[in-house]
mmCIF file of the N, C-alpha and C atoms, coordinates in Angstrom:
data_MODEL
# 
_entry.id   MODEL 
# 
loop_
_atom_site.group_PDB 
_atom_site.id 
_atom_site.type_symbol 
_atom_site.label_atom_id 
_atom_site.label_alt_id 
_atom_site.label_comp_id 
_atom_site.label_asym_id 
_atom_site.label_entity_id 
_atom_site.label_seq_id 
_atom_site.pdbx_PDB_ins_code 
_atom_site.Cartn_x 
_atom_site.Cartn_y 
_atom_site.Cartn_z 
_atom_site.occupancy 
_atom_site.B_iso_or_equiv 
_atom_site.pdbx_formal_charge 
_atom_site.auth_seq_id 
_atom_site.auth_comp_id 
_atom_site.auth_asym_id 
_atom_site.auth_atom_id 
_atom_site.pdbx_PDB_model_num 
ATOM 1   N N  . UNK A 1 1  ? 0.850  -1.177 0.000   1.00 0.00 ? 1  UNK A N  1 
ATOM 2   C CA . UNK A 1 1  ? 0.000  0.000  0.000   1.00 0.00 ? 1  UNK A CA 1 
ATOM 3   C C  . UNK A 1 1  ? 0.897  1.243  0.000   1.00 0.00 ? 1  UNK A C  1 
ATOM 4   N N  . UNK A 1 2  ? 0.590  2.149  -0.806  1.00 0.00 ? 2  UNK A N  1 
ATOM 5   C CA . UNK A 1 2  ? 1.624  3.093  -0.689  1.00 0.00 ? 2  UNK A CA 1 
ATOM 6   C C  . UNK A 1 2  ? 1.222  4.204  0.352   1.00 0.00 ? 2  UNK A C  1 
ATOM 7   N N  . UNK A 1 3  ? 2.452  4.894  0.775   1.00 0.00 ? 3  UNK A N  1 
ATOM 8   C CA . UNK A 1 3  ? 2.006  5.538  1.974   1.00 0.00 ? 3  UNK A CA 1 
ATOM 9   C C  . UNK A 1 3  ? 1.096  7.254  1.283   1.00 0.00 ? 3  UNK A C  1 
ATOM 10  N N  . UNK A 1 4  ? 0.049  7.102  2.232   1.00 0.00 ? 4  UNK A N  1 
ATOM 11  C CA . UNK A 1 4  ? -0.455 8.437  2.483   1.00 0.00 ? 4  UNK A CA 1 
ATOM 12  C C  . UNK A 1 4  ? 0.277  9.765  2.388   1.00 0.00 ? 4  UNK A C  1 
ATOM 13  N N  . UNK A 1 5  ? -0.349 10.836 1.433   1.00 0.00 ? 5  UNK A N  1 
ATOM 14  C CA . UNK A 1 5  ? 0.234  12.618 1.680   1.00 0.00 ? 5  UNK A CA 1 
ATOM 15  C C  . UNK A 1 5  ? 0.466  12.842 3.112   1.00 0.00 ? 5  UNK A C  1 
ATOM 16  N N  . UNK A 1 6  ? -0.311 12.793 3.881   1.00 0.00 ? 6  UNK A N  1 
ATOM 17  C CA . UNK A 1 6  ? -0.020 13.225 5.083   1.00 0.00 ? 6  UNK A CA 1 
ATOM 18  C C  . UNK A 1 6  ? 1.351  12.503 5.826   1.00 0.00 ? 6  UNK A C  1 
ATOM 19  N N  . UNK A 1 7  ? 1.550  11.281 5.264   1.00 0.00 ? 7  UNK A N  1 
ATOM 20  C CA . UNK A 1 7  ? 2.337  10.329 5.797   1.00 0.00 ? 7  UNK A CA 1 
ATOM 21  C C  . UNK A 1 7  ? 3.447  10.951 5.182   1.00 0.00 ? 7  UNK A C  1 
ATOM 22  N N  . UNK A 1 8  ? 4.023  11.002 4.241   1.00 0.00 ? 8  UNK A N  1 
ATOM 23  C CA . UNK A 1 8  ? 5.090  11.916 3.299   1.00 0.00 ? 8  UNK A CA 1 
ATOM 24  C C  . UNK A 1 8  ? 5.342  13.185 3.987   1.00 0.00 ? 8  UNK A C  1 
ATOM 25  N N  . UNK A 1 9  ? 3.877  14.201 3.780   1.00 0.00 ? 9  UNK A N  1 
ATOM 26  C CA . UNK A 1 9  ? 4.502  15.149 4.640   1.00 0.00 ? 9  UNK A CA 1 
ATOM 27  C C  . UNK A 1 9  ? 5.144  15.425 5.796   1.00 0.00 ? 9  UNK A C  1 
ATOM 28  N N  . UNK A 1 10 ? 4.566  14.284 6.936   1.00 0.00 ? 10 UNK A N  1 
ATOM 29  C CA . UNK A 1 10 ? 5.025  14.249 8.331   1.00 0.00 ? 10 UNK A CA 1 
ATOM 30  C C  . UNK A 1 10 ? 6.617  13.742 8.365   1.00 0.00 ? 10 UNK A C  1 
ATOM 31  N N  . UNK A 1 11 ? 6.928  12.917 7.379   1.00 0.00 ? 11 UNK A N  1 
ATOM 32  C CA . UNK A 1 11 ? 8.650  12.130 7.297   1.00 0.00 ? 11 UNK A CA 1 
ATOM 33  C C  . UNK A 1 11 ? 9.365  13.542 6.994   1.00 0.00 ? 11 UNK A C  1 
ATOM 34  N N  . UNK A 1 12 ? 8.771  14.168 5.905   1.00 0.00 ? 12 UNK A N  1 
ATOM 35  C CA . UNK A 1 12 ? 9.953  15.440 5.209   1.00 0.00 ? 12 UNK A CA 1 
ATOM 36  C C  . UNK A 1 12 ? 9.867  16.595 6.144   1.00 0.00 ? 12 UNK A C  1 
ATOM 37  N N  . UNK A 1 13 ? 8.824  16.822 7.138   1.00 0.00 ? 13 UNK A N  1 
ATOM 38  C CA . UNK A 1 13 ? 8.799  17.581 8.393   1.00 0.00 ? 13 UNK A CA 1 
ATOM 39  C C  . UNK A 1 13 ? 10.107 17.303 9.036   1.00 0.00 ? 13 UNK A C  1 
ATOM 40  N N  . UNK A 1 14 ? 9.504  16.065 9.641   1.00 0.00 ? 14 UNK A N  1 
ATOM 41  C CA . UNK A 1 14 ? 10.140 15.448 10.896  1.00 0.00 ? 14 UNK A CA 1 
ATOM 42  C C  . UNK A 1 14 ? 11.875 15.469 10.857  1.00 0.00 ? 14 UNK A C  1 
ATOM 43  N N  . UNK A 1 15 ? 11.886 15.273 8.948   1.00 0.00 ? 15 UNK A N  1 
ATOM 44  C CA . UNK A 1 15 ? 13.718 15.449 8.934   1.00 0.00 ? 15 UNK A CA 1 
ATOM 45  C C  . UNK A 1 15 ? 14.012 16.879 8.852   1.00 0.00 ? 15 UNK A C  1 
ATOM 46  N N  . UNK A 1 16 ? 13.091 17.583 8.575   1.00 0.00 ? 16 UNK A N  1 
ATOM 47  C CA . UNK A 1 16 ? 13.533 18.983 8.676   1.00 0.00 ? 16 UNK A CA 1 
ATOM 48  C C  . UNK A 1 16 ? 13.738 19.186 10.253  1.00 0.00 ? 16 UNK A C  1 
ATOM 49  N N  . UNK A 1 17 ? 12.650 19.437 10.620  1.00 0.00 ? 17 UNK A N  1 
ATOM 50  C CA . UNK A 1 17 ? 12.795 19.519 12.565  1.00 0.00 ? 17 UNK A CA 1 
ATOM 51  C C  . UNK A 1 17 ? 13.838 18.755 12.675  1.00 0.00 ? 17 UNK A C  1 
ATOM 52  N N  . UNK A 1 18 ? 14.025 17.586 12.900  1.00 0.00 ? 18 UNK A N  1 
ATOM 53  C CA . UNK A 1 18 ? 15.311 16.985 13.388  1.00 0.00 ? 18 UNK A CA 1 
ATOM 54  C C  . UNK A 1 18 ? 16.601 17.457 12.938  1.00 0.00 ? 18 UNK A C  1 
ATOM 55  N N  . UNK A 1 19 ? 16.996 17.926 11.496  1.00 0.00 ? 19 UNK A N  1 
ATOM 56  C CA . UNK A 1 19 ? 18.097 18.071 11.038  1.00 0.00 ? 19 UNK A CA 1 
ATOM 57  C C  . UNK A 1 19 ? 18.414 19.320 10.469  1.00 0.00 ? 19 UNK A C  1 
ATOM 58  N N  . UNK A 1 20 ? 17.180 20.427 10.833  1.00 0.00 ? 20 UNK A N  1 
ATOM 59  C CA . UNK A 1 20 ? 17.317 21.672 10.237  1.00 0.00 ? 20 UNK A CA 1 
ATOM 60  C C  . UNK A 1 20 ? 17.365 21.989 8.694   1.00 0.00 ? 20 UNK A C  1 
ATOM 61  N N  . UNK A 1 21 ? 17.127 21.097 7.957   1.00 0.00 ? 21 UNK A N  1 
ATOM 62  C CA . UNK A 1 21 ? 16.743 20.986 6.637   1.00 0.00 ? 21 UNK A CA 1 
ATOM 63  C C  . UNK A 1 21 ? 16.979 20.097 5.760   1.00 0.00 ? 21 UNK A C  1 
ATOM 64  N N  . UNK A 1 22 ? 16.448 19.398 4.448   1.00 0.00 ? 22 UNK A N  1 
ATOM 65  C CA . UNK A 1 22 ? 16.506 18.341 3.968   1.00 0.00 ? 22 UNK A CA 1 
ATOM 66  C C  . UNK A 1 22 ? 17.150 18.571 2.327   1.00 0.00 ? 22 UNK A C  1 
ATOM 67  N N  . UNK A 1 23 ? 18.365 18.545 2.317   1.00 0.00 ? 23 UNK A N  1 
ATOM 68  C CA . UNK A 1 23 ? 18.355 17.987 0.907   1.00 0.00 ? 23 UNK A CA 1 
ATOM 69  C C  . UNK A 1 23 ? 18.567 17.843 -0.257  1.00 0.00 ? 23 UNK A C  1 
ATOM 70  N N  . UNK A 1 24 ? 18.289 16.033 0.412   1.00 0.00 ? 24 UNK A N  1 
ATOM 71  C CA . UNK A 1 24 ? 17.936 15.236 -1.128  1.00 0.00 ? 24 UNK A CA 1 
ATOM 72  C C  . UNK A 1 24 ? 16.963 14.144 -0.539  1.00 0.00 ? 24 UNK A C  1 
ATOM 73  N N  . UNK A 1 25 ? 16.454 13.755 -1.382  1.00 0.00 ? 25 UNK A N  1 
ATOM 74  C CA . UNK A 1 25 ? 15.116 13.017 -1.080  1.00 0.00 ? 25 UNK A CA 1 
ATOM 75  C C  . UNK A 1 25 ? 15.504 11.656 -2.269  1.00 0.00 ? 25 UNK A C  1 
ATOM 76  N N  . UNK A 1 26 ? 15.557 10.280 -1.935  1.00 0.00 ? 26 UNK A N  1 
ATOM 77  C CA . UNK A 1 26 ? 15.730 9.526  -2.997  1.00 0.00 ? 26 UNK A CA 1 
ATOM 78  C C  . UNK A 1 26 ? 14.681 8.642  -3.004  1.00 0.00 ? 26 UNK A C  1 
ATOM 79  N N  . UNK A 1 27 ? 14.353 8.559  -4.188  1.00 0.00 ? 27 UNK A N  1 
ATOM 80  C CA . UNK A 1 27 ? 13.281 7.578  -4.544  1.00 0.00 ? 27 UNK A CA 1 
ATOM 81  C C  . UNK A 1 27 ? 13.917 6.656  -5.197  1.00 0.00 ? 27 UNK A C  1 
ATOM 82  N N  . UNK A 1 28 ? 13.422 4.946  -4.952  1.00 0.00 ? 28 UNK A N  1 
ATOM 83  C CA . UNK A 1 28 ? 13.763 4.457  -5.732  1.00 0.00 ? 28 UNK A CA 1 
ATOM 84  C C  . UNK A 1 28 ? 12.615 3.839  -6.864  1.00 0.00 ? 28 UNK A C  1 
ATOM 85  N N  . UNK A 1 29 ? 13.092 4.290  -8.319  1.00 0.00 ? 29 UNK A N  1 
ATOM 86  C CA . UNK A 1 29 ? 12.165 4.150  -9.226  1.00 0.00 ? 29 UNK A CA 1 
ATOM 87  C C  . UNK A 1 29 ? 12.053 2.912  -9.875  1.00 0.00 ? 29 UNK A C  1 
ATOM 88  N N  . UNK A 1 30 ? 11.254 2.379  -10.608 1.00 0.00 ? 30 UNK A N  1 
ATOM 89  C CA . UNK A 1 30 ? 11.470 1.481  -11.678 1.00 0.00 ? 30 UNK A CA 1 
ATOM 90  C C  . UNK A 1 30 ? 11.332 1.690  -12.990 1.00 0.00 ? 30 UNK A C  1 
ATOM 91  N N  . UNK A 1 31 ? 10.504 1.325  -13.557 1.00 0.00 ? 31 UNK A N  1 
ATOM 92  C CA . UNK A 1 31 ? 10.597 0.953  -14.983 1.00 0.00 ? 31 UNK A CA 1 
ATOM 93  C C  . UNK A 1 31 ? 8.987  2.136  -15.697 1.00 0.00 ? 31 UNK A C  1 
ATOM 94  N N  . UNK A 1 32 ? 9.352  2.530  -16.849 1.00 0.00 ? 32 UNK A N  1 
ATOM 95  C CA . UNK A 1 32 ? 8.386  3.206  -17.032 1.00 0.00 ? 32 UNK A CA 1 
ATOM 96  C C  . UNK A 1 32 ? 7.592  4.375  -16.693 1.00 0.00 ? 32 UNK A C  1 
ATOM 97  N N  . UNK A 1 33 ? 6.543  4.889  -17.500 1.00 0.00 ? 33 UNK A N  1 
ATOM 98  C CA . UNK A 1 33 ? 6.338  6.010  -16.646 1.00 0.00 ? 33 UNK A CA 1 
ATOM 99  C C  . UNK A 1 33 ? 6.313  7.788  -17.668 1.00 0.00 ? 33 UNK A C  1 
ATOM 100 N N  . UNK A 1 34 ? 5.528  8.928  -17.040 1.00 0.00 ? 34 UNK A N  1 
ATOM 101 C CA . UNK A 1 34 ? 6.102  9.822  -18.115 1.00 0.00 ? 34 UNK A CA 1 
ATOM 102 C C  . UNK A 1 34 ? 6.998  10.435 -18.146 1.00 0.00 ? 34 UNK A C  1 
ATOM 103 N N  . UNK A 1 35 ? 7.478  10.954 -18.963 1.00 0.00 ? 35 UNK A N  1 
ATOM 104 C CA . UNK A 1 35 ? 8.973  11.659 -18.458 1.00 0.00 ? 35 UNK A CA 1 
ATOM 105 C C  . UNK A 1 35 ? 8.786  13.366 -18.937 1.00 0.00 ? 35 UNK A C  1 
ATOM 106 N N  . UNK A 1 36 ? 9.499  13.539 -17.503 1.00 0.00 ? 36 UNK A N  1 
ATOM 107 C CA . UNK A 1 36 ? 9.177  15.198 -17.782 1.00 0.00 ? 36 UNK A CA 1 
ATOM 108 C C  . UNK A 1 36 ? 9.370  15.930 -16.412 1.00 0.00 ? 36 UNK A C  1 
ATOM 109 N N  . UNK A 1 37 ? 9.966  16.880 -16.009 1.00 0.00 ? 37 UNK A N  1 
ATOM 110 C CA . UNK A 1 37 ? 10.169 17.893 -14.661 1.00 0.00 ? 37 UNK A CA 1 
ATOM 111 C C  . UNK A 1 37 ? 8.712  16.981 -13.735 1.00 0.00 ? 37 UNK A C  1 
ATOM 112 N N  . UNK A 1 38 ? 9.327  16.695 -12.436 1.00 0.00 ? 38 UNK A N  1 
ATOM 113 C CA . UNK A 1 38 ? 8.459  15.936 -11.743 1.00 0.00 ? 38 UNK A CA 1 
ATOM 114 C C  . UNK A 1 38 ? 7.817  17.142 -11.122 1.00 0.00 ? 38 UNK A C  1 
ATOM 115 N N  . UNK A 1 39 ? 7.989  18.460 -11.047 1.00 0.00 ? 39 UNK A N  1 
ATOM 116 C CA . UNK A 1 39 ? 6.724  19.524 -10.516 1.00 0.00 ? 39 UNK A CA 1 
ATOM 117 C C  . UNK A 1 39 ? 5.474  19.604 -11.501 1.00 0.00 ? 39 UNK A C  1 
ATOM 118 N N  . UNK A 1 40 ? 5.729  19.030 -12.515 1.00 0.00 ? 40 UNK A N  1 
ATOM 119 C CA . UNK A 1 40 ? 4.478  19.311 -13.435 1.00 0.00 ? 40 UNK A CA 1 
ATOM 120 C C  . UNK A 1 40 ? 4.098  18.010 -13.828 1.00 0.00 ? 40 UNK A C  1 
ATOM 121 N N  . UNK A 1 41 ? 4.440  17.021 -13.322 1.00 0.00 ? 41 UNK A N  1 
ATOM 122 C CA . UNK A 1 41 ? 3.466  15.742 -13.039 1.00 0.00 ? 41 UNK A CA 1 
ATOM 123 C C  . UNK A 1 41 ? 2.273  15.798 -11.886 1.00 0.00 ? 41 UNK A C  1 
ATOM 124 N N  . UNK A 1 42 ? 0.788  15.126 -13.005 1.00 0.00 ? 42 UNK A N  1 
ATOM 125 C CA . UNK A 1 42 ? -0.044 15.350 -12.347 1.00 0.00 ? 42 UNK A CA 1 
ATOM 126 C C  . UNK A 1 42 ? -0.773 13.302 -11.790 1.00 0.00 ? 42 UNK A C  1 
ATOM 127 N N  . UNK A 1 43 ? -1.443 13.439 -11.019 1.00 0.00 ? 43 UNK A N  1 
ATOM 128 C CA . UNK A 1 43 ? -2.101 12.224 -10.429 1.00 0.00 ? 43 UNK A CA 1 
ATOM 129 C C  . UNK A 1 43 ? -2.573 11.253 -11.965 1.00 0.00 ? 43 UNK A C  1 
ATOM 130 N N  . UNK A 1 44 ? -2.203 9.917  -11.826 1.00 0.00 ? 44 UNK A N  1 
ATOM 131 C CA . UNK A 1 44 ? -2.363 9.238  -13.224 1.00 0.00 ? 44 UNK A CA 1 
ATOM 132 C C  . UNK A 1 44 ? -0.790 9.185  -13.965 1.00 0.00 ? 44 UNK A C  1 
ATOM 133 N N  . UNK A 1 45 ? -0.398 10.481 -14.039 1.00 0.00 ? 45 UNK A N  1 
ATOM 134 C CA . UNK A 1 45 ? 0.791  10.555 -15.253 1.00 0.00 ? 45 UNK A CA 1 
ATOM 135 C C  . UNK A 1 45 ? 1.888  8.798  -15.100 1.00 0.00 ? 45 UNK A C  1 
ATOM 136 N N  . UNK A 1 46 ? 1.643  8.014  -13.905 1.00 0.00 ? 46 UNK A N  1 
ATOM 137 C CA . UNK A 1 46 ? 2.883  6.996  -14.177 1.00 0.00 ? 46 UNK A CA 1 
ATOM 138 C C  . UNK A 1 46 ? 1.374  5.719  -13.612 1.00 0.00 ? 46 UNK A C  1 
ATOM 139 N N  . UNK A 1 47 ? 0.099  5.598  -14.105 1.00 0.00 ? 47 UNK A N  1 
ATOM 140 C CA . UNK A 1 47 ? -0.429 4.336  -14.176 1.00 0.00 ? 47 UNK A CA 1 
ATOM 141 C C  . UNK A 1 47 ? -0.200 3.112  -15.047 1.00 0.00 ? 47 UNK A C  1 
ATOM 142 N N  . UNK A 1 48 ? 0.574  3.271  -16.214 1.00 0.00 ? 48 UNK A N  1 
ATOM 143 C CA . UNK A 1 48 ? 0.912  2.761  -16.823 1.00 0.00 ? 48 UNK A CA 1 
ATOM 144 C C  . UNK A 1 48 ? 2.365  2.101  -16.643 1.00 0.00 ? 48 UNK A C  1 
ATOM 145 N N  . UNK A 1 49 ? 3.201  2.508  -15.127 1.00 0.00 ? 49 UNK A N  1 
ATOM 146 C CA . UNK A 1 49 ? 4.700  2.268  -15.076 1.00 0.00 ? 49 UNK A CA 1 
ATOM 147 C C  . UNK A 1 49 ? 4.586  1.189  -13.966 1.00 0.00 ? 49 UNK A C  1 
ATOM 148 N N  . UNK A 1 50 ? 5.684  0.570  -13.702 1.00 0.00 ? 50 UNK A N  1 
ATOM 149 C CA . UNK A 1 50 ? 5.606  -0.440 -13.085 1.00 0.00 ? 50 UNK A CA 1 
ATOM 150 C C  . UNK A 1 50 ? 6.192  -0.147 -11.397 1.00 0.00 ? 50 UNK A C  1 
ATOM 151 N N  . UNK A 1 51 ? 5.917  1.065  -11.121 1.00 0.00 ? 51 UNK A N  1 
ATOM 152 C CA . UNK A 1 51 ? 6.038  1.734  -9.777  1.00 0.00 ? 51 UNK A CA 1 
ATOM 153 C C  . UNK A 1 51 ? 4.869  2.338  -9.491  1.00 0.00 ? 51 UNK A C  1 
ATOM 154 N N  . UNK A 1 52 ? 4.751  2.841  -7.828  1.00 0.00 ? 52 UNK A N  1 
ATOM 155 C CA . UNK A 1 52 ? 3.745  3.621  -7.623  1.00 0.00 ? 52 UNK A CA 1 
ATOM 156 C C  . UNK A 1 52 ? 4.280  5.458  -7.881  1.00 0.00 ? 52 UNK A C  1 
ATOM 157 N N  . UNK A 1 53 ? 4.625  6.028  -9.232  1.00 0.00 ? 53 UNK A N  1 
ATOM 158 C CA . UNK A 1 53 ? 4.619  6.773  -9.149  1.00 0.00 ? 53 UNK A CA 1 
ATOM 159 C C  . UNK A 1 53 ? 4.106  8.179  -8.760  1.00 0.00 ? 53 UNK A C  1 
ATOM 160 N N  . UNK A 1 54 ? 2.994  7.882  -8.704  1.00 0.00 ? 54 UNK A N  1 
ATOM 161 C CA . UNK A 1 54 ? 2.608  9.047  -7.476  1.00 0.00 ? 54 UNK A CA 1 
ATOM 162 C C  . UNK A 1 54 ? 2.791  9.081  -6.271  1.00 0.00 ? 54 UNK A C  1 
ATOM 163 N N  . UNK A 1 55 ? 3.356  8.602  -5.593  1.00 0.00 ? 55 UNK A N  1 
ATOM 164 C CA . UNK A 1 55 ? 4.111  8.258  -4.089  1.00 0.00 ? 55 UNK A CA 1 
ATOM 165 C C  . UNK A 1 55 ? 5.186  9.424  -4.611  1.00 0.00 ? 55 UNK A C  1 
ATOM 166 N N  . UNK A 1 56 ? 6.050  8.680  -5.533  1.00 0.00 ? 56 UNK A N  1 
ATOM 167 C CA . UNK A 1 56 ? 7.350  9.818  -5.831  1.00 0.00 ? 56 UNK A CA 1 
ATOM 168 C C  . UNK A 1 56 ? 6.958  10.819 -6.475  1.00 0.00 ? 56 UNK A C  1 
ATOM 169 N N  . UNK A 1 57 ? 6.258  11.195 -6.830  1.00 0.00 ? 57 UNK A N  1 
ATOM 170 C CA . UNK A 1 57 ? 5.803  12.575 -7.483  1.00 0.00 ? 57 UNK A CA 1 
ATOM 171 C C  . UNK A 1 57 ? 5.310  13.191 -5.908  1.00 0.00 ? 57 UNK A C  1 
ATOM 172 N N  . UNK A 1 58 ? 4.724  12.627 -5.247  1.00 0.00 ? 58 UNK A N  1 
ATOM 173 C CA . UNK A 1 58 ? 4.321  13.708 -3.957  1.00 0.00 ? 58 UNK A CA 1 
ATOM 174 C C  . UNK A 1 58 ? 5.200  13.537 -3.000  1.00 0.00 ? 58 UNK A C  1 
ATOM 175 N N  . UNK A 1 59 ? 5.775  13.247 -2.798  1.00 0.00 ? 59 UNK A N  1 
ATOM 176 C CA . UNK A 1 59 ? 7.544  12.984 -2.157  1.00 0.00 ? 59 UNK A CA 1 
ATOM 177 C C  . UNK A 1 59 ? 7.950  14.144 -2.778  1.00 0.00 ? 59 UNK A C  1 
ATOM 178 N N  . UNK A 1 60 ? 8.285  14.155 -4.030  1.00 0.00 ? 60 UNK A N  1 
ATOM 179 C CA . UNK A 1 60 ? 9.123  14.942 -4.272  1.00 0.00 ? 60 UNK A CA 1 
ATOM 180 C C  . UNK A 1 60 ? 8.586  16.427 -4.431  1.00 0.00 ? 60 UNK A C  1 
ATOM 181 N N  . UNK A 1 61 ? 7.640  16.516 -4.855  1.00 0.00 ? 61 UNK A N  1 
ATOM 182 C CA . UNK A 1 61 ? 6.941  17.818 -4.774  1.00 0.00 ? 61 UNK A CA 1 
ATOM 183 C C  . UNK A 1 61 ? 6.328  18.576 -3.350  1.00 0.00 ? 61 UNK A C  1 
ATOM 184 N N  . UNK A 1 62 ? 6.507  17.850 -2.825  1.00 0.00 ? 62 UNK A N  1 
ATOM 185 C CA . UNK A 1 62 ? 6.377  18.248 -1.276  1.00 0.00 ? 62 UNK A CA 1 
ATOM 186 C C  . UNK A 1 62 ? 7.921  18.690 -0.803  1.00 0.00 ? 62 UNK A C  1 
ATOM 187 N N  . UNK A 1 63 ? 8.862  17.549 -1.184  1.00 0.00 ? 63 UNK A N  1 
ATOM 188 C CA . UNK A 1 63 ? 10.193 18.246 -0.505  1.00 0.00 ? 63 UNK A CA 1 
ATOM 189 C C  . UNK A 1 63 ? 10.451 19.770 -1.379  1.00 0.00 ? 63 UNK A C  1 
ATOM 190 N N  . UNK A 1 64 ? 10.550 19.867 -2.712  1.00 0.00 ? 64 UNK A N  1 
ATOM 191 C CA . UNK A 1 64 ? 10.495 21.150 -3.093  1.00 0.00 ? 64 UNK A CA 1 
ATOM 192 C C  . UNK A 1 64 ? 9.519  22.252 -2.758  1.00 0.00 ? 64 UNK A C  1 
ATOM 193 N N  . UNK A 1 65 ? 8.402  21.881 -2.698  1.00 0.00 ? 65 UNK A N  1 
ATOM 194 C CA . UNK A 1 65 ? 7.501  23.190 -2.126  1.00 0.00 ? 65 UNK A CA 1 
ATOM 195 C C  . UNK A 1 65 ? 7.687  23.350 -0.506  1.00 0.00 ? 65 UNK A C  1 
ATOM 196 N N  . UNK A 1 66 ? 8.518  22.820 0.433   1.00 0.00 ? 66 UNK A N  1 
ATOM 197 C CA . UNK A 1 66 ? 8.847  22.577 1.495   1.00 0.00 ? 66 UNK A CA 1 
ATOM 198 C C  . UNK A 1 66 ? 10.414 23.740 1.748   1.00 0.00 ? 66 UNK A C  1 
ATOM 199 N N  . UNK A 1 67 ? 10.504 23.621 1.051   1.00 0.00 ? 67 UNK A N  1 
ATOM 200 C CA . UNK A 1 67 ? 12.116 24.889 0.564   1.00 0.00 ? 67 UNK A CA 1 
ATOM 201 C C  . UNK A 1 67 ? 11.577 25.940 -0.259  1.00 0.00 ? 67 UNK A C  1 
ATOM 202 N N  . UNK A 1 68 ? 10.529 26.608 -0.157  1.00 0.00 ? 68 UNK A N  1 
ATOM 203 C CA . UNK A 1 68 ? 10.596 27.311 -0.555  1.00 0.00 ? 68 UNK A CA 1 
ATOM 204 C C  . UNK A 1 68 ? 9.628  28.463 -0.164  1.00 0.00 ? 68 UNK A C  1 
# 
């Protein structure tokens, strides 16, 4: 099951609070998928890939809108 927004947000918090700021954030990806700047991937764009890419699309778009 992939983890929950709220669940994402609370990890990229929690390393901020703990460590005074985060970063790099690694995902590990697989196979497939669309390709293109992951801020302008929207919900759907990787149903067709053999990961849960929207996990890493809101991972990662959370750690960037999180810095800024």
């Amino acid at each position: 099951m992939p983890p929950a927004k709220k669940d994402i947000k609370w990890a990229i918090n929690r390393a901020i609070k703990e460590f005074g700021r985060l970063d790099v954030i690694y995902n590990n990806a697989g196979l497939g998928g669309t390709v293109g700047p992951l801020e302008k991937k929207v919900e759907g764009d990787f149903d067709e890939s053999a990961i849960d890419g929207d996990s890493l699309r809101d991972s990662g778009q959370m750690l960037v809108f999180s810095r800024s």
